[in-house]
MINU-639092 format. One record per residue (C-alpha): residue in one letter; x, y, z. Coordinates in steps of 0.02 Angstrom, whole numbers, padded with zeros to 5 digits, always signed. Example, Ala and Ser with C-alpha at 12.3 -4.5 7.8 and 13.67 -1.06 7.14 Angstrom:
<rs>
A+00615-00225+00390/S+00684-00053+00357/
</rs>
This chain:
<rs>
X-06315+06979-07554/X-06352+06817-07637/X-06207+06726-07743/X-06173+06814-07907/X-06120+06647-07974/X-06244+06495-08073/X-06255+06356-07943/X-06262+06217-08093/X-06126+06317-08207/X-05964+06218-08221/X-05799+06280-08153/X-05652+06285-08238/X-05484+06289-08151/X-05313+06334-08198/X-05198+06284-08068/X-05275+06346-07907/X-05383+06470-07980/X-05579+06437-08008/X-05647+06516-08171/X-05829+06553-08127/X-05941+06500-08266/X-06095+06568-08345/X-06157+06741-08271/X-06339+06677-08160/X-06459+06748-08285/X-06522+06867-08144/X-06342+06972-08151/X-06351+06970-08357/X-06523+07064-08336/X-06478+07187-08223/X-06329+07216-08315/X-06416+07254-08489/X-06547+07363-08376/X-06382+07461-08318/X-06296+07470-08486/X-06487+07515-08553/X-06509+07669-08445/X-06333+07725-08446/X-06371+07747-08650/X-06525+07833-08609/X-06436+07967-08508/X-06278+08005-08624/X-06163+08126-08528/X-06000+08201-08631/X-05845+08218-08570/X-05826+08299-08349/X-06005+08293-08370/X-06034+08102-08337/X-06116+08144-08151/X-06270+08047-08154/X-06159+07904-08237/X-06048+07917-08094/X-06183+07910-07956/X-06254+07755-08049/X-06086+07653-08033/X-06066+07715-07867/X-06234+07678-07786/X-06210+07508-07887/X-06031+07482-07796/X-06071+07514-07628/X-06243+07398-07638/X-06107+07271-07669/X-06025+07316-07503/X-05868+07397-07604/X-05786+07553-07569/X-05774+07657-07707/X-05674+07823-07742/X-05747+07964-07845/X-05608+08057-07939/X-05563+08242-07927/X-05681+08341-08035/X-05834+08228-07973/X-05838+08120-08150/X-05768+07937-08138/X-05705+07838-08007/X-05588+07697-07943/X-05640+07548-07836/X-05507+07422-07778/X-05576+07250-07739/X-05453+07156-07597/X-05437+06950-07576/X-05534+06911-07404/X-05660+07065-07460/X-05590+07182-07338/X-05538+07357-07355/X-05353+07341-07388/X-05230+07239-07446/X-05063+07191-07395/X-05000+07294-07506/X-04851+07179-07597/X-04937+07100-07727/X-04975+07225-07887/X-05142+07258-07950/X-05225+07218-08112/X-05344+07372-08183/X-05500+07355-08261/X-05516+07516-08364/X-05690+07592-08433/X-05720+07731-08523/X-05866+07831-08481/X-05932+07974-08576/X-06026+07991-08737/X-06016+08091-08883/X-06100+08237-08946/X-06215+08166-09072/X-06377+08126-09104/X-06457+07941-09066/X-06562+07905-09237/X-06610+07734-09187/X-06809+07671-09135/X-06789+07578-08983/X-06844+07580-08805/X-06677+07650-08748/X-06646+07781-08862/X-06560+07919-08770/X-06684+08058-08705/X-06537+08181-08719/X-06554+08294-08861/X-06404+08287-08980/X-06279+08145-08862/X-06271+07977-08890/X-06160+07820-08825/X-06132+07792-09009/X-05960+07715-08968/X-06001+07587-08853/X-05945+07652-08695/X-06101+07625-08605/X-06037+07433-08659/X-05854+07449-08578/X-05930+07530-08420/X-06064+07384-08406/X-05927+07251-08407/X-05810+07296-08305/X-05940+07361-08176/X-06009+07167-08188/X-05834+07090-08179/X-05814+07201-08036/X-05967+07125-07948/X-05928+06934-07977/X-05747+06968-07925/X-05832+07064-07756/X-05929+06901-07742/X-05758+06772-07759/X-05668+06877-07626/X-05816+06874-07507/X-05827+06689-07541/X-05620+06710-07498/X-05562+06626-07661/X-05509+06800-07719/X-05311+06792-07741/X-05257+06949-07796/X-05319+07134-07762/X-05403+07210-07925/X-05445+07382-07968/X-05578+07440-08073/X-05567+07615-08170/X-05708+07700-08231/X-05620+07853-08339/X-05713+08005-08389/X-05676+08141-08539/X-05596+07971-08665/X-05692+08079-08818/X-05595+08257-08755/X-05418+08266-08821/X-05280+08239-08760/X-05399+08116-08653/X-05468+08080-08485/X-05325+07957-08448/X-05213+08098-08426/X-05298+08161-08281/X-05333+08020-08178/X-05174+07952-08192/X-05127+08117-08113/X-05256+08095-07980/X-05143+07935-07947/X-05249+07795-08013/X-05100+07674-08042/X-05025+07675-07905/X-04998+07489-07845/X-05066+07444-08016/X-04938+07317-08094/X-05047+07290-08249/X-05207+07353-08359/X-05310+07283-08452/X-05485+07371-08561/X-05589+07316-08715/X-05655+07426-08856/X-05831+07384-08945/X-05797+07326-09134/X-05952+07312-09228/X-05830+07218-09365/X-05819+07059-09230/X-05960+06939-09182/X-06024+06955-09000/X-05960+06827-08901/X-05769+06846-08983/X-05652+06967-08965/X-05505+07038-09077/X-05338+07043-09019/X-05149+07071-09062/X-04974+07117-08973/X-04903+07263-09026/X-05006+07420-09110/X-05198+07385-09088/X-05227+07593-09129/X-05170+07739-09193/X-05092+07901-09119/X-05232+08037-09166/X-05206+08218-09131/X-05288+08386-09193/X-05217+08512-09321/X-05283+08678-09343/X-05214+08812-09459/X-05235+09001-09472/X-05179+09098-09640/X-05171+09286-09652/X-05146+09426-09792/X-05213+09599-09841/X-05353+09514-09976/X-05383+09620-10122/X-05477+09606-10319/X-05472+09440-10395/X-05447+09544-10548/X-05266+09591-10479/X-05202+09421-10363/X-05019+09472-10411/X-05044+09623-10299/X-05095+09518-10145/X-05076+09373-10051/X-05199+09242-10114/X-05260+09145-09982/X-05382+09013-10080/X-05248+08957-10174/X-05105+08950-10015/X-05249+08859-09934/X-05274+08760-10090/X-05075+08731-10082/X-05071+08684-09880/X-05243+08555-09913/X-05137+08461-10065/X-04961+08488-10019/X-04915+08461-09850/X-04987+08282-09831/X-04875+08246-09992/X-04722+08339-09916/X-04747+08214-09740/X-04747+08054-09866/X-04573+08091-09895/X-04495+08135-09747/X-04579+08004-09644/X-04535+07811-09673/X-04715+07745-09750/X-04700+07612-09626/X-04749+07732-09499/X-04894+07768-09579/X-04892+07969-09547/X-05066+08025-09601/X-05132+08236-09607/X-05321+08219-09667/X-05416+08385-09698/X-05582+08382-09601/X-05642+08573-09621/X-05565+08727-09741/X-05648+08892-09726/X-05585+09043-09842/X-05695+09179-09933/X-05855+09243-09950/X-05897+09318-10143/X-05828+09245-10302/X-05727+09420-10349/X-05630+09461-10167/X-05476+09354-10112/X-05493+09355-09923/X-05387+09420-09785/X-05407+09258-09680/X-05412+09069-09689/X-05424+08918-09573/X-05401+08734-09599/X-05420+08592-09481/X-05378+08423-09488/X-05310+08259-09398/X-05133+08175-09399/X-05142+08006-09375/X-04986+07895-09347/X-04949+07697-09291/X-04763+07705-09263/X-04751+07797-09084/X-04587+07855-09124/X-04636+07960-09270/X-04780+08028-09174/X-04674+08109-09057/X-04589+08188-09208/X-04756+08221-09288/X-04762+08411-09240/X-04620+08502-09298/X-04645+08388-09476/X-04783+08468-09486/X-04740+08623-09427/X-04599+08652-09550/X-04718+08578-09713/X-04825+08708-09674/X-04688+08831-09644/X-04637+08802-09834/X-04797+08810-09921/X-04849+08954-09829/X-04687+09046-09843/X-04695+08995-10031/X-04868+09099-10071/X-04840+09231-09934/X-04959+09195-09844/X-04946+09244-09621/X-04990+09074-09547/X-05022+09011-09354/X-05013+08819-09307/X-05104+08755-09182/X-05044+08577-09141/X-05170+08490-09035/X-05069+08332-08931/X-05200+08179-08969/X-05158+08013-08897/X-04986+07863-08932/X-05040+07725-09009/X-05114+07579-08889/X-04952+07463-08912/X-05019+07303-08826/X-04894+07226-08711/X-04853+07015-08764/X-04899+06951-08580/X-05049+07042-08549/X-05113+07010-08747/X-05083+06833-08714/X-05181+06832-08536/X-05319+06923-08614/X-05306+06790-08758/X-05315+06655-08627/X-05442+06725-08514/X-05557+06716-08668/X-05528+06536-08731/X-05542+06477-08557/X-05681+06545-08551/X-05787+06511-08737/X-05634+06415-08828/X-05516+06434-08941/X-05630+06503-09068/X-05691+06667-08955/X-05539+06741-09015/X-05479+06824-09199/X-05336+06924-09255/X-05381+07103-09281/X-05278+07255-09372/X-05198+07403-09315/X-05324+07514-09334/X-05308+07715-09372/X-05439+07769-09222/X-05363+07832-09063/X-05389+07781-08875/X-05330+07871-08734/X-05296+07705-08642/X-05115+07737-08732/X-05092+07837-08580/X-05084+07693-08460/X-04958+07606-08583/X-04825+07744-08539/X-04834+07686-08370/X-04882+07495-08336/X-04882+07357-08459/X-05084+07299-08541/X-05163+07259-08676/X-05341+07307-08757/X-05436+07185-08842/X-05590+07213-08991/X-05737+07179-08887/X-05864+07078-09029/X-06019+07169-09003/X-06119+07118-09202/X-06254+07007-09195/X-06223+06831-09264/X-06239+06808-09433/X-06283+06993-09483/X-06182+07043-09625/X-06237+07249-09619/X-06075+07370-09629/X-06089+07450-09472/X-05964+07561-09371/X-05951+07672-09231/X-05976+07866-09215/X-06120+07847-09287/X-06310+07895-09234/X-06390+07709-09266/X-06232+07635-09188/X-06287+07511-09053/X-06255+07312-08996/X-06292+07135-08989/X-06312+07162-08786/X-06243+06981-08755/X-06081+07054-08793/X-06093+07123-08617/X-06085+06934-08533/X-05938+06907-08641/X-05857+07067-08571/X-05887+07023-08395/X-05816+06869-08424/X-05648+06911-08511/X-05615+07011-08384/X-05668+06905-08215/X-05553+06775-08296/X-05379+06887-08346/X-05414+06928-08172/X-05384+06759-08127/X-05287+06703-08206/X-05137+06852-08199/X-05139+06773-08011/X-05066+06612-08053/X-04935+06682-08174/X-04866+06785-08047/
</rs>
């Protein structure tokens, strides 16, 4: 296999380690071919098969080894210094995470890669995260061929990140970090110019989990509500009330959020239904009021319901934590990218109020996610993801690979 590395590209060092410069343009067009057919073929969540195959046909070509997960979707490939098959197995190993799935909507957009799957989409960029870390993956195959590989690296392609409580949850059961000292992932950002990433220590997203909400009584005339339970207006009550009640039991600091996606209750203007449901989100950036985020909400309810007689059933869906970036690995991901494009490749970004499964991880090993820049430079347009015209500048994907190849780096000389 030739060298996945320019010839005439400068390297940078860092102490002992060589940063590889730019990608050979040969790699960056087989890596937008990859990330272009993977959007094609959208697969949601313990369906991602064909994605899987892809990576692993991809893997192997590059003489790696890797390790298909239980269920058949996703994998794990561990990359050793010298290139062989194992490691000493002392020294920790850093984690490249990738999400894999898409969602269930459809791609709107008029371009050659449009998905050919009715109704699914990559319309949150995980085609993108795949791409990268499958590229970083094959330059850091190439360094340890080339021996100048110093520490073993593990790269995690996760299925099901869309499917609550999240993909993560399995494969770390399947045993994925084990000898993993440290993790590290990006997440597209349509808000951040490709090329530049967002970062920060501490909450980069938000705990997200799912609400839904029965209510129950014997219906009757609207002519004669005192005589029955009426449900529109303890639906009404539970839609206005509850989010008010959690604003003051809940520091606003925490920022404790129950949005109402969906309310469903009666059929003709003149009957007061038997039955109601409501469904929502509860959103929350302070991980220790997430973990109290259930019976609050349970015992809001409880009141409101109680209050208008109405028979309710809660069904509290556990989302993800909040992805609390570790300091050390924010700050290698932060110098990764300057070494790589400068000081300027890299903003300050928000806590935002989406949820990522990579949370999971966090229980377990220190990392850090960074805001992967993925708009096209100098294009103002409001743009955001979940959405059917979503897509990217591809260059972003370069800028992936490269982030990671160089935290991979350099985590070896700060050990």
């Amino acid at each position: 296999m030739s060298q996945l590395l320019s010839p005439e590209s400068r390297i940078r060092t860092t102490g002992e380690t060589p940063l590889p410069g730019a990608l050979p343009e040969a790699l960056r067009a087989e890596l937008i071919a990859f990330r272009r057919d993977l959007h094609m073929h959208p697969e949601l969540g313990h369906q991602e098969f064909r994605t899987t195959a892809s990576l692993r046909a991809r893997l192997e070509k590059a003489g790696l080894r890797p390790r298909v997960l239980p269920g058949g979707t996703g994998l794990v490939c561990d990359i050793h210094p010298g290139g062989g098959p194992a490691d000493d197995g002392v020294r920790p190993m850093l984690a490249l995470r990738a999400d894999i799935d898409a969602l269930p909507i459809p791609d709107t957009k008029t371009v050659p890669y449009r998905s050919t799957v009715p109704d699914r989409a990559h319309a949150c960029g995980h085609d993108v995260h795949t791409t990268a870390v499958l590229g970083a993956g094959l330059v850091l195959a190439d360094l340890a061929r080339r021996g100048v590989l110093p520490h073993p690296v593990r790269l995690l392609f996760q299925p099901a990140e869309e499917v609550l409580p999240g993909g993560a949850t399995d494969a770390i059961e399947a045993g994925v970090l084990e000898g993993v000292g440290r993790i590290v992932a990006v997440h597209c950002d349509p808000k951040v110019e490709a090329g530049r990433i967002g970062l920060r220590a501490g909450p980069i997203t938000s705990a997200c989990d799912r609400l839904e909400v029965s209510l129950d009584g014997p219906g009757g005339h609207t002519a004669r509500p005192h005589l029955t339970t009426d449900l529109v207006t303890a639906a009404a009550k539970i839609v206005t009330e509850v989010p008010a009640v959690l604003s003051r039991r809940v520091d606003t600091r925490a920022g404790l959020a129950l949005t109402w996606g969906r309310l469903e209750v009666g059929h003709a203007p003149n009957v007061i239904p038997q039955h109601a449901e409501l469904s929502g989100t509860v959103r929350c950036l302070d991980i220790q009021a997430w973990r109290a985020a259930p019976d609050l909400v349970h015992a809001a309810i409880d009141e409101v319901a109680t209050l208008h007689r109405a028979k309710f059933e809660i069904n509290y869906i556990r989302g993800v934590p909040p992805v609390v970036n570790e300091r050390t690995t924010a700050e290698l991901l932060r110098d990764a990218m300057v070494a790589r494009r400068g000081a300027g490749s890299v903003e300050d970004t928000e806590q935002s109020l989406g949820g990522e499964d990579f949370s999971w991880y966090l229980e377990h090993v220190p990392g850090a996610m960074a805001r992967l820049g993925v708009r096209p430079p100098g294009d103002r347009t409001p743009r955001d993801l979940h959405q059917g015209d979503f897509d990217v500048d591809e260059s972003a994907i370069a800028a992936g690979v490269e982030l990671f190849t160089a935290a991979a780096l350099l985590d070896a000389v700060r050990e």
